[in-house]
C-alpha positions as a Python dict, from the first residue, in 0.01 Angstrom:
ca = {
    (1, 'X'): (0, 0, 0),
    (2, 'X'): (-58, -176, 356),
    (3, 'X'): (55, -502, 392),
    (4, 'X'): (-256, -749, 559),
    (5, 'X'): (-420, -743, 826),
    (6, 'X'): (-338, -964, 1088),
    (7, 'X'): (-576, -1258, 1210),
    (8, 'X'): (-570, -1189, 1563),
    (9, 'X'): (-515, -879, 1776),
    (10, 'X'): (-186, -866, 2040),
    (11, 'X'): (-274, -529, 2211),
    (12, 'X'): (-373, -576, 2607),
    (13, 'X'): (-696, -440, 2719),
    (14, 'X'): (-765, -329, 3045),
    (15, 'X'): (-818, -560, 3363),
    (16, 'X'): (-1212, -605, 3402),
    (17, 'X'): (-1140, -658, 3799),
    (18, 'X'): (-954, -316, 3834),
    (19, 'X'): (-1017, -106, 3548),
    (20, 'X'): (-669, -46, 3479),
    (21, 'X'): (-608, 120, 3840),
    (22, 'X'): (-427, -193, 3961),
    (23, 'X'): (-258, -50, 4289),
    (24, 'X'): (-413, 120, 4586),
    (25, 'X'): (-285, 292, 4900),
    (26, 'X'): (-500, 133, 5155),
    (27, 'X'): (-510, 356, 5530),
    (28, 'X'): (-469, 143, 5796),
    (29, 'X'): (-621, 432, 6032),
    (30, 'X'): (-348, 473, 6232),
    (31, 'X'): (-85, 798, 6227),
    (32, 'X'): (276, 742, 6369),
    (33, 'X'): (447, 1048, 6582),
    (34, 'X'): (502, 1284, 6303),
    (35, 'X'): (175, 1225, 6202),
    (36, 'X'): (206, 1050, 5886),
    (37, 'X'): (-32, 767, 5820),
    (38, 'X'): (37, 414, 5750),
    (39, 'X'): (-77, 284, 5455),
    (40, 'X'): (-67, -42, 5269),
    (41, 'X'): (9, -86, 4906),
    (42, 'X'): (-194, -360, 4773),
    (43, 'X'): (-177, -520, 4352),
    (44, 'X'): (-499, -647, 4224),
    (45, 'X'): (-482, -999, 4239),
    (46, 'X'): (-590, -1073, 3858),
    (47, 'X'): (-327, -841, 3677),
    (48, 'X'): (-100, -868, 3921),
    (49, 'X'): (-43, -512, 3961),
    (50, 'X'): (3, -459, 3633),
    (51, 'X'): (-349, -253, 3469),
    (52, 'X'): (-392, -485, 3182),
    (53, 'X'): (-535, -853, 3074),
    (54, 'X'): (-431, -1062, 2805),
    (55, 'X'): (-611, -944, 2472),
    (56, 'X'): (-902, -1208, 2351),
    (57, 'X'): (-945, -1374, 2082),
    (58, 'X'): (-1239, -1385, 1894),
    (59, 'X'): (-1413, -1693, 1772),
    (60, 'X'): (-1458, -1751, 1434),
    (61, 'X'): (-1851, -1716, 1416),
    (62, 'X'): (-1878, -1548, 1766),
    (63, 'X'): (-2187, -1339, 1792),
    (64, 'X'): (-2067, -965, 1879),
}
């Protein structure tokens, strides 16, 4: 037998602003003298790099 089910759910959803792809190599456009490019690494500034968001809660009442 299963114990209850808890009131609220702890599991992180993925970031609406990045869709979970929260770092990107950005090209600069420029090659050095081997030929390698330079790139930028850049975090998505609401997850903070990280893919996820807090989870929500739901309302008690909330339309779905």
């Amino acid at each position: 037998m299963t114990g209850p089910t808890p009131a609220t759910r702890t599991t992180a959803r993925i970031c609406p602003n990045c869709d979970g792809f929260a770092t990107a190599a950005i090209s600069s456009g420029g090659r050095d003298d081997r030929g390698h490019l330079h790139t930028l690494t850049v975090d998505c500034p609401a997850c903070h790099g990280t893919g996820t968001a807090p989870a929500r809660r739901d309302r008690e009442g909330a339309r779905a």
